[in-house]
C-alpha positions in Angstrom: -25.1 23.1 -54.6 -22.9 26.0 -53.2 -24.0 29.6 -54.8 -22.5 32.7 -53.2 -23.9 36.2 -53.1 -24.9 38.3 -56.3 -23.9 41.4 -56.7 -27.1 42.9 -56.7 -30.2 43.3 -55.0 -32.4 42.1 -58.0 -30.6 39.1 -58.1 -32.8 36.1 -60.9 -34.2 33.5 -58.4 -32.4 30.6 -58.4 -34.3 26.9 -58.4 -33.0 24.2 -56.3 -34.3 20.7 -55.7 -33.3 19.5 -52.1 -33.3 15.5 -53.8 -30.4 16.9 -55.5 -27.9 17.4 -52.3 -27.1 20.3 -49.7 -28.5 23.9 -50.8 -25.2 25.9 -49.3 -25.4 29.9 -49.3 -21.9 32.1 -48.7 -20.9 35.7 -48.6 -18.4 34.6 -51.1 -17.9 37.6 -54.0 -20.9 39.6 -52.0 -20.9 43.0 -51.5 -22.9 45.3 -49.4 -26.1 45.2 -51.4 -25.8 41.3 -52.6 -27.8 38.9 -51.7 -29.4 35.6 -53.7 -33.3 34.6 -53.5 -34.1 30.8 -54.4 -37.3 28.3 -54.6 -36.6 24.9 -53.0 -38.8 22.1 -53.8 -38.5 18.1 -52.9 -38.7 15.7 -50.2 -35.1 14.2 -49.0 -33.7 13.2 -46.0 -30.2 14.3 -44.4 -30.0 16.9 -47.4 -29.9 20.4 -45.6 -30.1 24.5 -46.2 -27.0 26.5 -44.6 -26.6 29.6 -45.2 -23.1 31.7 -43.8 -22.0 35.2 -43.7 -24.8 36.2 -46.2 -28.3 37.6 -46.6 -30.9 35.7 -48.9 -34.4 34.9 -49.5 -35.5 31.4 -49.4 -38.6 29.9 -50.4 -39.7 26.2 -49.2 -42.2 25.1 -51.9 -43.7 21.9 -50.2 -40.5 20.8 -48.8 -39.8 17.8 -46.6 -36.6 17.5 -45.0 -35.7 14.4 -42.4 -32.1 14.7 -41.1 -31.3 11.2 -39.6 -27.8 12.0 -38.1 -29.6 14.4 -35.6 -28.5 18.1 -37.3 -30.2 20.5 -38.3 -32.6 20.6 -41.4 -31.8 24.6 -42.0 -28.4 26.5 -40.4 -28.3 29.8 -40.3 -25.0 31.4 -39.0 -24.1 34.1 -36.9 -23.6 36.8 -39.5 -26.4 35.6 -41.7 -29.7 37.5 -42.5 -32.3 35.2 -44.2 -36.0 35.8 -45.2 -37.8 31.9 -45.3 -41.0 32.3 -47.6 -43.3 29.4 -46.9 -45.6 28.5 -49.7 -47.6 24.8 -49.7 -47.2 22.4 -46.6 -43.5 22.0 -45.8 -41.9 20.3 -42.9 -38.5 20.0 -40.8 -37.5 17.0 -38.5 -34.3 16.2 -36.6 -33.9 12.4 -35.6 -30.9 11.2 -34.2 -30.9 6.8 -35.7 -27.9 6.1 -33.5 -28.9 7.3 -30.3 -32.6 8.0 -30.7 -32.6 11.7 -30.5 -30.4 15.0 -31.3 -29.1 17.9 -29.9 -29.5 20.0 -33.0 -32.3 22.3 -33.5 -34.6 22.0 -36.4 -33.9 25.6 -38.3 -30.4 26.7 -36.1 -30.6 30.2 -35.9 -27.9 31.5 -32.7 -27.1 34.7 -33.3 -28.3 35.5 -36.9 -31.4 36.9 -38.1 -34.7 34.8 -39.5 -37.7 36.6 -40.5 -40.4 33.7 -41.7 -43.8 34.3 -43.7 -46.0 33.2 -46.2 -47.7 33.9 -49.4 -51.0 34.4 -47.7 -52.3 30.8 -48.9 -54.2 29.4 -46.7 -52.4 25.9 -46.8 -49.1 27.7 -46.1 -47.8 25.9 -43.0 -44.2 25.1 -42.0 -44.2 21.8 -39.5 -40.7 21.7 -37.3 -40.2 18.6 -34.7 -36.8 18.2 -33.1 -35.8 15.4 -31.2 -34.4 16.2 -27.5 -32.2 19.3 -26.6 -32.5 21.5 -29.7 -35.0 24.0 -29.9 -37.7 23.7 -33.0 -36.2 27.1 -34.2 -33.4 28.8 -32.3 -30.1 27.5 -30.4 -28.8 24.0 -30.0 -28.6 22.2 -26.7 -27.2 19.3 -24.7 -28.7 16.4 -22.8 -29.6 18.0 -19.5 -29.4 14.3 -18.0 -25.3 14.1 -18.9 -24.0 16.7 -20.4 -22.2 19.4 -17.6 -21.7 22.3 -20.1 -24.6 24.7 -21.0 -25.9 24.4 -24.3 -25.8 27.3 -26.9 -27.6 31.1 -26.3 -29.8 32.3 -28.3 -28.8 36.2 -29.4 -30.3 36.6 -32.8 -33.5 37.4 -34.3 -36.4 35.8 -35.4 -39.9 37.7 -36.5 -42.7 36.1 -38.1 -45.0 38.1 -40.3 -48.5 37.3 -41.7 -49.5 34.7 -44.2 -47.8 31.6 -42.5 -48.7 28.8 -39.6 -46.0 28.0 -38.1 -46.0 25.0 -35.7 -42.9 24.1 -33.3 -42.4 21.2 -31.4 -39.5 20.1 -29.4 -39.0 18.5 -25.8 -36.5 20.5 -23.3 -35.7 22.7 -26.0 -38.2 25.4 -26.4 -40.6 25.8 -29.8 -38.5 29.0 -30.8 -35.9 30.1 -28.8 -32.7 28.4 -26.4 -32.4 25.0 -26.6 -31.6 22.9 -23.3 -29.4 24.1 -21.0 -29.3 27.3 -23.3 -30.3 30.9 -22.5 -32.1 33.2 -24.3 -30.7 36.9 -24.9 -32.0 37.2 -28.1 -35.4 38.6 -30.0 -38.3 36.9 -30.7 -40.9 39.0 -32.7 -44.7 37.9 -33.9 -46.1 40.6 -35.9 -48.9 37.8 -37.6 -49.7 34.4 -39.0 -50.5 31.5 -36.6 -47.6 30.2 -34.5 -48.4 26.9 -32.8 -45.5 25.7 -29.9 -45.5 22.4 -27.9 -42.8 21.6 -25.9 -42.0 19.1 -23.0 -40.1 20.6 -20.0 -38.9 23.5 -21.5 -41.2 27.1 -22.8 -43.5 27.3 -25.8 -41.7 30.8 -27.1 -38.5 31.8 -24.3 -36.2 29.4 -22.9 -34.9 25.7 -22.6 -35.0 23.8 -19.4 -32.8 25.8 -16.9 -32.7 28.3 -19.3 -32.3 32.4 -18.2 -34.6 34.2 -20.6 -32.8 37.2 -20.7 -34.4 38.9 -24.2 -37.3 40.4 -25.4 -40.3 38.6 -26.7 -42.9 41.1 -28.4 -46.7 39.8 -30.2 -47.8 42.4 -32.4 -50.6 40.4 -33.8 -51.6 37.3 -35.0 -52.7 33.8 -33.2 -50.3 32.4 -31.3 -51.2 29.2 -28.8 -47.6 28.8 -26.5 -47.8 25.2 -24.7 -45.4 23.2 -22.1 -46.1 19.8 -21.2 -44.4 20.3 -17.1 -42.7 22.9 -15.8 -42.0 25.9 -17.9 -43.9 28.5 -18.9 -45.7 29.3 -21.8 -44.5 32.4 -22.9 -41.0 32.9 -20.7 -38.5 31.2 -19.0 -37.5 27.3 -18.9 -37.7 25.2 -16.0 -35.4 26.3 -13.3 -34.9 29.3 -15.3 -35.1 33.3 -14.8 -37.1 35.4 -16.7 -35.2 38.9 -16.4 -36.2 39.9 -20.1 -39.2 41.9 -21.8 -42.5 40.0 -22.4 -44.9 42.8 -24.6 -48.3 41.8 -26.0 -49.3 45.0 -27.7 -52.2 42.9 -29.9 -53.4 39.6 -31.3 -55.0 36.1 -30.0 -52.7 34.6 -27.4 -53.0 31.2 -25.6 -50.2 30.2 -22.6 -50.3 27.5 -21.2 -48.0 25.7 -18.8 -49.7 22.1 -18.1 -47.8 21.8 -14.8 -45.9 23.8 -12.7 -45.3 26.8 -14.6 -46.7 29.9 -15.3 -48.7 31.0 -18.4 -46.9 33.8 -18.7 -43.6 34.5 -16.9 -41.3 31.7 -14.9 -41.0 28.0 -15.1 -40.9 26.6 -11.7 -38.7 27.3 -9.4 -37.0 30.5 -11.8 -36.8 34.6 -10.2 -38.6 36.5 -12.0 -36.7 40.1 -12.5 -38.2 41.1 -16.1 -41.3 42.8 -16.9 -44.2 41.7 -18.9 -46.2 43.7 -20.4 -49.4 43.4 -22.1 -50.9 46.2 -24.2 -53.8 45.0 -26.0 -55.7 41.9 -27.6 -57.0 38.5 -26.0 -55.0 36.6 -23.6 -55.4 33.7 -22.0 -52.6 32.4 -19.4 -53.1 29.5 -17.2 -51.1 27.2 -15.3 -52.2 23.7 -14.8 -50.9 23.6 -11.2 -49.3 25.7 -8.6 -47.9 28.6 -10.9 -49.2 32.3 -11.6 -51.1 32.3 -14.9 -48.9 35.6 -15.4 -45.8 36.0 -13.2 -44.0 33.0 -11.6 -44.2 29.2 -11.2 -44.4 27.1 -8.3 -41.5 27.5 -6.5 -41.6 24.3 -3.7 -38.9 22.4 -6.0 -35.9 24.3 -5.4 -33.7 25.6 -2.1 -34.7 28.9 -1.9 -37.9 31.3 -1.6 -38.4 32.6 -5.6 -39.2 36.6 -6.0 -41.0 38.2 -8.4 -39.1 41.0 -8.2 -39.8 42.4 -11.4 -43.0 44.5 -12.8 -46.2 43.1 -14.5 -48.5 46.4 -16.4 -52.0 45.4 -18.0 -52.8 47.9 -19.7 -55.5 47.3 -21.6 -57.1 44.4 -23.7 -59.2 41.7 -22.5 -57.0 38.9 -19.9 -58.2 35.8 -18.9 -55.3 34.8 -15.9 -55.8 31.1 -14.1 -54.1 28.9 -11.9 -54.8 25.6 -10.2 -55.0 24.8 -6.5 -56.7 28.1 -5.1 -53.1 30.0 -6.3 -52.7 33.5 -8.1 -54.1 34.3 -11.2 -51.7 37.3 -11.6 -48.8 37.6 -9.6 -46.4 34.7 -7.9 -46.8 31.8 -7.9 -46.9 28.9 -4.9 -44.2 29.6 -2.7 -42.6 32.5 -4.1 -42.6 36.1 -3.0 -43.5 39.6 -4.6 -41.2 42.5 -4.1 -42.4 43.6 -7.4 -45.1 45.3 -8.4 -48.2 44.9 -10.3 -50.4 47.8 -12.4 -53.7 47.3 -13.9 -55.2 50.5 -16.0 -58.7 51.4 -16.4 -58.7 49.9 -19.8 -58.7 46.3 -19.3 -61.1 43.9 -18.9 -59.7 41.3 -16.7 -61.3 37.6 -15.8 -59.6 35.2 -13.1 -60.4 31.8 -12.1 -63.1 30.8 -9.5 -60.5 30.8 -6.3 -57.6 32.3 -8.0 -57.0 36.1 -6.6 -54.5 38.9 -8.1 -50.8 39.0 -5.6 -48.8 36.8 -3.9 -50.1 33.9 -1.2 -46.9 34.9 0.7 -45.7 38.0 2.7 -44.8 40.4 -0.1 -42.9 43.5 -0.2 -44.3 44.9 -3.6 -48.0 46.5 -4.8 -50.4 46.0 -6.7 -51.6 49.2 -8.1 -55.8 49.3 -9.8 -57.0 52.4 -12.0 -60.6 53.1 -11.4 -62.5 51.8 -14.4 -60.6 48.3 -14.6 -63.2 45.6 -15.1 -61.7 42.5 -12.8 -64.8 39.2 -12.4 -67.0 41.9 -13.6 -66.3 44.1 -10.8 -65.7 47.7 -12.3 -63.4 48.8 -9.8 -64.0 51.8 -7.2 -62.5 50.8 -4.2 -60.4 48.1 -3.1 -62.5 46.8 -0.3 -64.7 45.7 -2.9 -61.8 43.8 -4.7 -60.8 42.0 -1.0 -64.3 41.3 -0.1 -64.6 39.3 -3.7 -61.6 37.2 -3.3 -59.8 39.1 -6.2 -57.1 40.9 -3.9 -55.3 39.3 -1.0 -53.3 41.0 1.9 -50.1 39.9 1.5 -49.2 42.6 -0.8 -50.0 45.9 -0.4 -52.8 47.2 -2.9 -54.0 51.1 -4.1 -56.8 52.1 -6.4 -55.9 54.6 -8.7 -58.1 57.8 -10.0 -57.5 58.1 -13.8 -56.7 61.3 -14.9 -56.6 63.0 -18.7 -52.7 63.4 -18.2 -50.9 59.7 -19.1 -46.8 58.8 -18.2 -46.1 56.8 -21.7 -42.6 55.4 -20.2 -41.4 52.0 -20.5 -44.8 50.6 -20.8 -45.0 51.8 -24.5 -48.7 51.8 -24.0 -50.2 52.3 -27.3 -53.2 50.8 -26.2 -53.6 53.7 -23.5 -52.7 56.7 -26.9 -56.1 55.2 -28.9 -58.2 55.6 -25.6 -56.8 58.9 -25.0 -59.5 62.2 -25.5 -59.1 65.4 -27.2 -56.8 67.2 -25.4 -55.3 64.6 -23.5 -51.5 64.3 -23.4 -49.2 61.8 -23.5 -45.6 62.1 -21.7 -42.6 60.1 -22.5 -39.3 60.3 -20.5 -36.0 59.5 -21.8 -35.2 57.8 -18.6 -38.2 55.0 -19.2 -38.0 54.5 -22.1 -37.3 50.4 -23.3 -33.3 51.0 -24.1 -34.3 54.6 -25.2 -36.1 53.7 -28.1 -40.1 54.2 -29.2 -41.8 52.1 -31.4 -43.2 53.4 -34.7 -46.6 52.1 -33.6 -47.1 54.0 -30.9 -46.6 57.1 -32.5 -48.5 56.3 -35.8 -51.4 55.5 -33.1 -50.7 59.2 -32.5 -50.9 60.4 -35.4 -54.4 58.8 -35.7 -56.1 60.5 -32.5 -57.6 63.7 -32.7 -56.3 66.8 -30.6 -53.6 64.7 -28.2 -50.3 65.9 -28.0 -47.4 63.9 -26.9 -44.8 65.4 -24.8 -41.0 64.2 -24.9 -39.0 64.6 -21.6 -35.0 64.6 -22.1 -32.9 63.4 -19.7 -32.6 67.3 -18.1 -35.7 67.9 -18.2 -36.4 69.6 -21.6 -39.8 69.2 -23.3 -40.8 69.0 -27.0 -44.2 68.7 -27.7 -44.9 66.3 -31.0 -48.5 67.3 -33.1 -49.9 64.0 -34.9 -48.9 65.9 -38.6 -45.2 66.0 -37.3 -44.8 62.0 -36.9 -43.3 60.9 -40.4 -43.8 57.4 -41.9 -41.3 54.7 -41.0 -41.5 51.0 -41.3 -43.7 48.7 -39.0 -40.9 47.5 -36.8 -39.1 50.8 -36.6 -38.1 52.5 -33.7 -37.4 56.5 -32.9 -34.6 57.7 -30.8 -34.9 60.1 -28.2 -32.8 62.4 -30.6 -34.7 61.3 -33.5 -37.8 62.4 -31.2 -36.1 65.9 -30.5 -35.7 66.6 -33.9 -38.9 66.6 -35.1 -39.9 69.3 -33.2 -36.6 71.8 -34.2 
């Protein structure tokens, strides 16, 4: 069945059994407002959903799809836009019957846009398992063990909302994001539901296996339990992969967990890490089995050079729970790397390591960790940072500060809504053009804004010009909406 765009936003729905062949969606006749919305239903194998050049709203009713010639079950192209509403128990697999896997991922999304939820049911759950290579949703990838190309980046989007349980599983293809030999550039976005990933060799939610993860992942909300059987991370880069992206927890129930080598959160093994990773707010948990950071790097004896965690980790607030195997970091890098980077913990965070694990780097480190007063860390409310060193929680390879808090907060990159709701009256907030993540703000952390009493948030421009913003001046804007530094400006005109 091959249907192309209406001409019209209130399209009728269109009902489509999968037993009845290919469902096949083009920009055909669609202008800038068209798009078509359909309900699948049935159980079929090698029958498949692609979608090109044109934005639409599918809904798997208790759909089983089994592709036996190792592609994908859904396609998405590169200038496609589609909305996947999961109602019932459906489920996606990619077997290869020839050669006993494929290199396909199970919904192929490369440099499109996917936004997946639910109808708030509580059996609505969408089950992806991919044979080798390609990811369980994301980018394609090649056999690591022959193939000499890299396999396909990932540059598109993919955000799942509330209402859904999504579980991925794929092996050295990560659950959403690059497959094998595949980087990651693109965004992945959790703003609810329950999003389950397994994957052997390669991340939970980042990268494949040698993968650069080179995007932003961001968890709003939600449960989300991140698993790799090896050596990548959790939440991050593949193995052998950099992680020079943005990791942002602002909220949520979040489970890393790299069984081996890598870390929780951050770097596989052996993989730089230049990014920053940020968390805001809710319950983390990040642990690597072995020799890796539970946030920041893996273990970085199997390569040919000394790793660096060059880039910045900020907890600033919620409640962290950071392990690691072997007597190794709990936050910071991992076995055998380095730390010229630095590391900032605010007074607003409850923080809990492992028995032996400390908060640095186990080798000679350029970088600093830096401690607000306040921080709970083992149940040590800290004061001073002999009594962090004395505790086993700081070591002296890196160099460490404690940090008075003040009523005066530096919003920047860190887009620390976490640190607006524990503002008091008469606090203020400032945010400088120059910090801001690719000069944008989120929406939430001004609606958080607008929601505390008597704090004023200061904009800085580029030459030094200030606007101050009042809570009644923030207008409404959608949940995933940004504000320019103009758009900023302006309000205060």
């Amino acid at each position: 069945m091959t249907l192309s765009c209406g001409s019209t936003a209130f399209a009728a729905v269109f009902e489509h059994n999968i037993d009845d062949g290919d469902l096949k969606v083009t920009s055909d006749n669609c202008n800038a407002d068209g798009y078509l919305v359909y309900s699948l239903s049935g159980h079929k194998s090698n029958h498949k959903i692609i979608v090109n050049g044109a934005k639409t709203t599918i809904t798997l009713d208790s759909v089983k799809i089994e592709t036996t010639d190792g592609k994908s079950a859904i396609d998405i192209g590169d200038d496609a836009d589609v909305e996947l509403i999961i109602s019932g128990v459906n489920s996606l697999t990619v077997n290869n019957t020839v050669t006993g896997y494929g290199t396909d991922a199970g919904i192929h999304i490369s440099g499109g846009s996917l936004t997946i939820s639910g109808t708030d049911a509580d059996d609505d759950t969408l089950v992806i398992n991919t044979g080798l290579n390609g990811a369980a949703i994301g980018s394609n990838g090649v056999d690591p063990n022959f193939d000499k190309t890299w396999g396909e980046d990932f540059t598109g989007t993919i955000v799942i909302d509330s209402g859904v349980t999504v579980n991925a599983n794929s092996k050295y293809a990560s659950g959403i994001g690059s497959g094998s030999m595949a980087d990651m550039s693109g965004e992945i976005t959790v703003n609810g539901g329950t999003v389950n990933t397994n994957s052997e060799w390669a991340s939970g939610i980042g990268s494949g296996v040698r993968g650069k993860m080179s995007g932003d992942i961001t968890v709003n909300g939600g449960t989300v339990n991140a698993n790799c059987v090896y050596d990548s991370s959790g939440i991050g880069s593949g193995y052998h992969g950099e992680m020079n992206g943005d990791i942002t927890i602002n909220g949520g129930d979040i489970t890393a967990k790299s069984e081996h080598y890598g870390a929780g959160i951050g770097c596989g093994a052996s993989g730089d890490m230049s990014g920053t990773i940020t968390i805001n707010g809710g319950n983390v948990i990040a642990e690597s089995g072995y020799d890796g950071a539970g946030i920041g790097t893996g273990d970085a004896n199997f390569g040919e050079k000394i790793y660096d965690m060059s880039g910045q980790i900020n907890i600033n607030g919620g409640i962290v729970t950071a392990t690691s195997a072997n007597g190794q970091v709990g936050i910071g890098a991992g076995s055998g790397s380095i730390a010229s980077g630095d590391i900032t913990i605010h007074g607003d965070t409850v923080i809990t390591l492992g028995d032996d694990n400390a908060i640095g780097a186990k080798g000679e480190s350029e970088g600093t960790i830096y401690i607000y007063k306040g921080a709970v860390i083992n149940g040590i409310t800290v004061s001073d940072s002999d009594e962090l060193k004395d505790a086993g929680i700081l070591n002296d390879n890196m160099g460490a500060e404690i940090v008075e808090n003040t009523s005066t907060y530096s919003l920047g990159k860190l887009n620390n809504v976490s640190r607006i709701n524990a503002a008091k009256a008469g606090d203020t907030v400032y945010v400088y053009e120059s910090e801001l993540s690719k000069g944008k703000l989120p929406y939430y952390v001004l609606e958080a804004l607008a929601k505390s009493d008597n704090v004023t948030l200061v904009v800085v421009g580029e030459n030094g010009e200030t606007a101050e913003i009042k809570s009644s001046s923030v207008p409404e804007k959608g949940k995933n909406a940004f504000f320019t530094i103009d758009e900023l400006l302006e309000m205060v005109k």
